[in-house]
C-alpha positions as CSV (number, residue, x, y, z in Angstrom):
1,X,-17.7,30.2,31.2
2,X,-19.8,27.4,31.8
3,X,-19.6,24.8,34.7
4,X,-18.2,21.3,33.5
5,X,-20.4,18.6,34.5
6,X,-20.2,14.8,34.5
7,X,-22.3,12.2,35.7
8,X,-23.0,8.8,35.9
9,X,-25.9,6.5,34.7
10,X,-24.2,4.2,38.0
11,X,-25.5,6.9,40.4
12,X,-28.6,8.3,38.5
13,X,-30.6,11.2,39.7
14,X,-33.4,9.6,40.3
15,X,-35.0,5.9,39.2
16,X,-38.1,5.0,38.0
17,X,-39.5,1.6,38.5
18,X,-42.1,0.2,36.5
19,X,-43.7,-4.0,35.6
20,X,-40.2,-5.2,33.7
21,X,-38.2,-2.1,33.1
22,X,-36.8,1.2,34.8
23,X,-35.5,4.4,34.1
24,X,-32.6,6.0,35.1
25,X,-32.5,9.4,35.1
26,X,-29.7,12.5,35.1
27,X,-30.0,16.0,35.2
28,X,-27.2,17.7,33.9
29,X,-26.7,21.0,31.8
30,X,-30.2,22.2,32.5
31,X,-31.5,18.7,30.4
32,X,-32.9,15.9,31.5
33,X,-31.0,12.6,30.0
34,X,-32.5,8.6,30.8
35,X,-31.4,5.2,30.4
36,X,-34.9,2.8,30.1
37,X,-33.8,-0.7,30.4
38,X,-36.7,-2.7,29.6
39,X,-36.9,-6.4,30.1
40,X,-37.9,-9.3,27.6
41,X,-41.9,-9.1,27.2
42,X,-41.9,-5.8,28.1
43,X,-44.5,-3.5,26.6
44,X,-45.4,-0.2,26.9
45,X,-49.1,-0.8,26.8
46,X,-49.3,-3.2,29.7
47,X,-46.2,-1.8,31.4
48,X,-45.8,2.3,31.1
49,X,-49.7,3.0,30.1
50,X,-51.4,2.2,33.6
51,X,-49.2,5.0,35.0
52,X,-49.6,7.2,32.4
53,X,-53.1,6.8,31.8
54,X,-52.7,7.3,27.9
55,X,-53.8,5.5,24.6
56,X,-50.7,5.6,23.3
57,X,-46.9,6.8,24.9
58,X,-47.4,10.4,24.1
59,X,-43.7,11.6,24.9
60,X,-41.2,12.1,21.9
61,X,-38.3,10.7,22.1
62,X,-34.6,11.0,20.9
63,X,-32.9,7.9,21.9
64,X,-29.7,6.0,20.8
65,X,-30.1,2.2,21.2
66,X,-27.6,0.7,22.8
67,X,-29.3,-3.1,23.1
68,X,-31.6,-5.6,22.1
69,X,-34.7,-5.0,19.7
70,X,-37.0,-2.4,20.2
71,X,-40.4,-2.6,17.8
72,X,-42.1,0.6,17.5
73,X,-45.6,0.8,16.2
74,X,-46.7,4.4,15.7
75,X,-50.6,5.0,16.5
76,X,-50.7,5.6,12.5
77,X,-49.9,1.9,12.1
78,X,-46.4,2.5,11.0
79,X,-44.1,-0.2,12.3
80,X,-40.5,-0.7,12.2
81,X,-37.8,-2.0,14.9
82,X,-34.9,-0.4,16.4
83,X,-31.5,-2.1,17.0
84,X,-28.1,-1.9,18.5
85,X,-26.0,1.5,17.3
86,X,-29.7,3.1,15.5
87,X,-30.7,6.3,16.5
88,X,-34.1,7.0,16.3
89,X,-36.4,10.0,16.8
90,X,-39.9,9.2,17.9
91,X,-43.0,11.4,17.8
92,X,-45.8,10.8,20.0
93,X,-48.6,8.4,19.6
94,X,-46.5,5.0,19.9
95,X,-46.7,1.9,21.4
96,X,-43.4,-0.3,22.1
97,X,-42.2,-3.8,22.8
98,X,-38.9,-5.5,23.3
99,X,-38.1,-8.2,20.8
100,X,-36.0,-11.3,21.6
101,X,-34.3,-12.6,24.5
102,X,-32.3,-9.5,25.2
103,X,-33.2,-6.3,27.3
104,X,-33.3,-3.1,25.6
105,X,-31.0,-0.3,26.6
106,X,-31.9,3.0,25.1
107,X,-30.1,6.8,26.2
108,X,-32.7,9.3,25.4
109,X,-32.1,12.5,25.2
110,X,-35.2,14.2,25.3
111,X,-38.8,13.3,26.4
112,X,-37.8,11.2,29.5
113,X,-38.8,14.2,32.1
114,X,-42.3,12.6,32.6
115,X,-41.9,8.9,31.4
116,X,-43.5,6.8,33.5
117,X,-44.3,9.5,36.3
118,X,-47.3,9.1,38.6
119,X,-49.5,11.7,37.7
């Protein structure tokens, strides 16, 4: 039988820091899960991309949005935004901004492992 884990987003892992936003992140079952709270005029291009040193965000993502408005353009020139209770699934080659007044709160579930990591 497995071990029965359960962790906290209120003591993550580990946190990463970055202009506007952070990532929480927890390790549990073998998987890696984050919580990015990103701040209003946040961006991935002028926030994420000097410390990944990438055109575009090229992690994938599974995420559940939990708040505010996230707009997504993928490097194809797809847009669309992503709000409250949406789950989306993300390939890579995107860029990302927070719309509004609110932060953004998004769980994802899979490409967080090197988000915003110094290389």
């Amino acid at each position: 039988m497995e071990k029965v884990e359960v962790k906290s987003f209120g003591k993550p892992d580990e946190v990463r820091n970055f202009p506007k936003g952070r990532l929480e992140l927890i390790k549990i079952g073998g998987a890696i899960i984050g919580r990015g709270i990103f701040e209003p005029s946040w961006r991935w291009a002028t926030s994420v991309q000097p410390i990944a040193k990438t055109k575009s965000c090229e992690a994938p993502h599974f995420q559940y949005h939990v708040s505010g408005v996230l707009k997504v353009r993928m490097d194809d020139g797809n847009e669309f935004e992503c709000r409250p209770g949406d789950v989306s699934l993300l390939t890579s080659g995107h860029d990302d901004w927070v719309v509004g007044n609110e932060p953004v709160v998004i769980v994802d579930f899979q490409g967080m492992a090197d988000y915003a990591k110094s290389k």
